[in-house]
N, C-alpha and C positions, 0 to 999 in steps of 0.2 A: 430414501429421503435425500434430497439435494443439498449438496455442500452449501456452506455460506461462506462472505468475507464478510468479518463484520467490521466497521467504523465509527469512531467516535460520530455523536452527532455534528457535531463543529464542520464534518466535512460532507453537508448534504450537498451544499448549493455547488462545490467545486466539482463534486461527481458526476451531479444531474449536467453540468456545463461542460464536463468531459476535462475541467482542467485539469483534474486528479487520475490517474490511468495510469498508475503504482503504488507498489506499497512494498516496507521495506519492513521484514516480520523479524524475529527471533529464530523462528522456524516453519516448517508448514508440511502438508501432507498434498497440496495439489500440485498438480503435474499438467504442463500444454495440454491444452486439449478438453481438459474439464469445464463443464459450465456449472456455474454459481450463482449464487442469489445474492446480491449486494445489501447490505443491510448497513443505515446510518440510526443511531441508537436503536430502536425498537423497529425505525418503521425501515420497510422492503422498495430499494427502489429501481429494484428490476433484474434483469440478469445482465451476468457475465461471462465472456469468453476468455480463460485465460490464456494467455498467448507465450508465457514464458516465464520459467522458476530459474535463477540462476543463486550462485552464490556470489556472493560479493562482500569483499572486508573493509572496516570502517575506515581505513586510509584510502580506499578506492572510491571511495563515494564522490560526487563531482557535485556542484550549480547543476547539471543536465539531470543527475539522476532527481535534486530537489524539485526540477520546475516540473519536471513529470509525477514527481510524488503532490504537486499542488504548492511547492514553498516557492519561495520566491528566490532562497538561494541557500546554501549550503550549511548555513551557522545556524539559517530558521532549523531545517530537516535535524539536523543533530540536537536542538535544543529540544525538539518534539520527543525524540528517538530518547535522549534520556532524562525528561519529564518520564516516559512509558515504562522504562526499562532500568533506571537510572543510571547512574553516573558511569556504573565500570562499563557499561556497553562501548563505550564511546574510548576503550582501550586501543590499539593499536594491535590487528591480529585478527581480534574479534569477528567468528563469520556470523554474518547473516543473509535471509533469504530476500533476494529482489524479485514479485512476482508484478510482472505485468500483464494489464487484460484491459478488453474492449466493452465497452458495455453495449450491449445486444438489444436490448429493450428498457424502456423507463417507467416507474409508474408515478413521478411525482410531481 
């Protein structure tokens, strides 16, 4: 069965547009090289190649990591990150998984 990432719906149009080409998890189990099925609430929209799992802590996060994750800048990414996860994420220390990847095919 093929891995998925899955995404809130909110982020179809930025996927399908390529603006969104990160995502910044809690944790994850995919590894370079894996291809995935991109999924925005329910619906499938297409696959991806991922291209890079790295760790990264929440004082390391920049505007570059937000504009790749689809934000606009830094304050947005972390409000989203704990809306998701809440408030303690956004400690100092805190790792999380920065996976990015290319989307390979579309269907929407």
């Amino acid at each position: 069965m093929p891995k998925k990432l899955k995404f809130k719906g909110k982020y179809r149009e930025k996927l399908l547009s390529g603006r969104k080409k990160s995502t910044i998890r809690r944790g994850t189990s995919l590894r370079p090289g894996d291809k995935v099925i991109i999924e925005s609430g329910e619906e499938s929209l297409g696959e991806a190649l991922i291209k890079e799992v790295s760790d990264v802590r929440v004082e390391e996060l920049t505007d570059e990591h937000a504009r790749e994750d689809g934000f606009s800048n830094l304050k947005e990414l972390l409000e989203e990150l704990s809306s998701i996860y809440g408030s303690r994420i956004l400690r100092k220390g805190t790792k999380l998984k920065l996976i990015k990847f290319d989307m390979e095919s579309k269907q929407g």
